[in-house]
N, C-alpha and C positions, 0 to 999 in steps of 0.2 A: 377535184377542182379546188384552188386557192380561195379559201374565205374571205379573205379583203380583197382580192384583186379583181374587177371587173371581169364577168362572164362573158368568153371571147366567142360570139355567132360567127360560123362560115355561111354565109350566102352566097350557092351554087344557084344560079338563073341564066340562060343564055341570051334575055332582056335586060339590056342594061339601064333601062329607064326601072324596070322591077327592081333589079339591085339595088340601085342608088333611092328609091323611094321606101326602101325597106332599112336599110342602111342609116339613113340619116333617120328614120322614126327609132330605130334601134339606140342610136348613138343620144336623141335628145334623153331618153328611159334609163344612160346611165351603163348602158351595153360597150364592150370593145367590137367591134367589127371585121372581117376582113371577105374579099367579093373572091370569084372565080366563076368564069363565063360557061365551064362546059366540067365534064368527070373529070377528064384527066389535069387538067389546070386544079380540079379541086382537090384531088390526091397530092398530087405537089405540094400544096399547102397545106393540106389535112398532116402531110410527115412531118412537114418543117415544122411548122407552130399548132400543135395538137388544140382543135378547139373542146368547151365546153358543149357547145351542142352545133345541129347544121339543118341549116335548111336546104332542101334538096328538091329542084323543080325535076319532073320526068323526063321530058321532052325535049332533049338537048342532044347537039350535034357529038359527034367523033368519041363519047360516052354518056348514055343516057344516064337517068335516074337509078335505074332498077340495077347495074351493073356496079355503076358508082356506090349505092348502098351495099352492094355484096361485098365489095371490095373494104369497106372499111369495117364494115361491120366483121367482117374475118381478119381484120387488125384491134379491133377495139371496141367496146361497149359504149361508145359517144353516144349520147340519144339524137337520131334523127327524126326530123319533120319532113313529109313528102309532100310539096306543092305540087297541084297537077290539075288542068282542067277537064280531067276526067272523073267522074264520082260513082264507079259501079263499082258492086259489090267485090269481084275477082279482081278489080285493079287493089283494091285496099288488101285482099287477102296476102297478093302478092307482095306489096310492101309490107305488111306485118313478116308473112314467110322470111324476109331479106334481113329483117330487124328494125325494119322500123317502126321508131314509137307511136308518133300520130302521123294524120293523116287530113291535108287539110285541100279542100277543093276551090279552083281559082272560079271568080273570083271573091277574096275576102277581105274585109275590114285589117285595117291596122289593130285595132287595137283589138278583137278576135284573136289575128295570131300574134300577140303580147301574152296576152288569157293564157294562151296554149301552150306559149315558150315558158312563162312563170310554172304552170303546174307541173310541165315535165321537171325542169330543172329542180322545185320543188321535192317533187316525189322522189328526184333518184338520189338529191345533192344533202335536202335536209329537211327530213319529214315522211320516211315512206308510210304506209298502212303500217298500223298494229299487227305484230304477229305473235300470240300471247300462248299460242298450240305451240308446244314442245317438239324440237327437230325428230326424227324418227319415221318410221312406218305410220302413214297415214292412213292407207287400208289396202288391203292384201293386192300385194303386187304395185303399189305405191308409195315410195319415200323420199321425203321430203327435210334436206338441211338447212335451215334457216339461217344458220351463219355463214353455213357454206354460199348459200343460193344455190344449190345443186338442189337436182329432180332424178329420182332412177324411177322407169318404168320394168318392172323382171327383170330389177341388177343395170338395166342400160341406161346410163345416162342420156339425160334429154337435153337438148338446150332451149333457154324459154327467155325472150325480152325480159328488161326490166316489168312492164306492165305487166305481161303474163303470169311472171312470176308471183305478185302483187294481187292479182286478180287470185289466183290457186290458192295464194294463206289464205286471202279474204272469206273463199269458199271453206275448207279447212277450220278457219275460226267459228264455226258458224254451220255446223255439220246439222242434216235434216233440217233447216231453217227457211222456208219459201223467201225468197230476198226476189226483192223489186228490182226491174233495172236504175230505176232512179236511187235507190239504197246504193246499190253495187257502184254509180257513179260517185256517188257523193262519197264513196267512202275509200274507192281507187283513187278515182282522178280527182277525188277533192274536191268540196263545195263551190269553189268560182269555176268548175272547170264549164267552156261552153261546146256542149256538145248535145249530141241526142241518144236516144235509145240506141242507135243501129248499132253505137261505136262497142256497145257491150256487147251484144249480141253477135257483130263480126270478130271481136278475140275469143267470145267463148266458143265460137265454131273453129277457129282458130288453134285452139287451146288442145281441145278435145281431140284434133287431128293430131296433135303433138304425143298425145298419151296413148295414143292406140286403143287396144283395146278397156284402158282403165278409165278413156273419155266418157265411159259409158257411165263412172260415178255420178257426175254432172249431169243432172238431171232438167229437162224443162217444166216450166209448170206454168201452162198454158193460162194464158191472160194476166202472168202475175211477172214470171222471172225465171230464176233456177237457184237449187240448194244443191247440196254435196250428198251422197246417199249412198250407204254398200249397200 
């Protein structure tokens, strides 16, 4: 993303009163903008002018949510927001699975998803977590390139979100350590971020399915959080 140049939001919604009230709160904040009613309108513009980030409702005509994210996410690491007026646990898993970064249920505050677009952008663009663990073998059958962002689980590469990623140093840094989920927020998603306990606890279930059988490192520890642990 361009340092000086306004960060360019695609706003995917098949409501065009949602686009434009999203739109103009974007644009007084200082945001560049551009709408698309449905998936495939949003690909079209996702190739032409490559945004910084997208918002992405589910529930749209002639390409939903869930397809439109696969699709882009298998072109490029844009961090996506999933709007959607559904909030169960499996609909989030599957947007995480897709690649998307957050996950935000209708209906919300302006200035909520402002919160959530700052801290993605933040995190990926300029400011990730501390990673202060050495690239390498992180524990048998686990390794981890920091510079890379590669993950091999026995030699196989993983693919893992930016957050996931993010979330695994954080564990890593921090090996046999009980961490709170309110630590693990404050220190992934960053102090303003507004969210709750669950959002941890759905990537770390997340996570764990990604590693197979090394998910088993990532430990729970009931009433507190989880630590990293061979």
């Amino acid at each position: 993303m361009d340092q000086t140049a306004a960060p360019l939001i695609l706003i995917v919604d098949d409501e065009e009163r949602m686009r434009r009230v999203i739109t103009d709160y974007l644009r007084i904040k200082g945001y560049d903008t551009m709408e698309a009613c449905d998936g495939v309108e949003a690909m079209e513009k996702f190739e032409q002018r490559p945004p910084s980030l997208v918002l992405l409702d589910v529930m749209m005509p002639r390409m939903d949510g869930w397809e439109t994210c696969q699709a882009m996410h298998s072109k490029s690491k844009v961090p996506i927001i999933m709007l959607t007026a559904r909030g169960e646990e499996e609909d989030e898993l599957q947007g995480f699975s897709l690649g998307a970064d957050e996950y935000i249920t209708k209906p919300f505050s302006l200035k909520i998803l402002l919160a959530r677009i700052e801290a993605v952008l933040r995190r990926l663009y300029g400011g990730a977590a501390e990673t202060a663990a050495p690239s390498g073998e992180a524990a048998p059958g686990l390794s981890v390139d920091r510079e890379g962002r590669e993950v091999r689980v026995d030699g196989a590469p993983v693919e893992l979100t930016y957050t996931e990623f993010e979330l695994l140093a954080y564990l890593l840094d921090n090996p046999g350590i009980a961490l709170s989920r309110d630590k693990i927020l404050d220190a992934v998603w960053r102090y303003d971020y507004y969210g709750d306990a669950r959002t941890v606890d759905t990537h770390i279930k997340k996570l764990r399915s990604k590693l197979g059988p090394r998910g088993e490192y990532i430990r729970t520890i009931r009433g507190v959080g989880y630590k990293f642990e061979v």
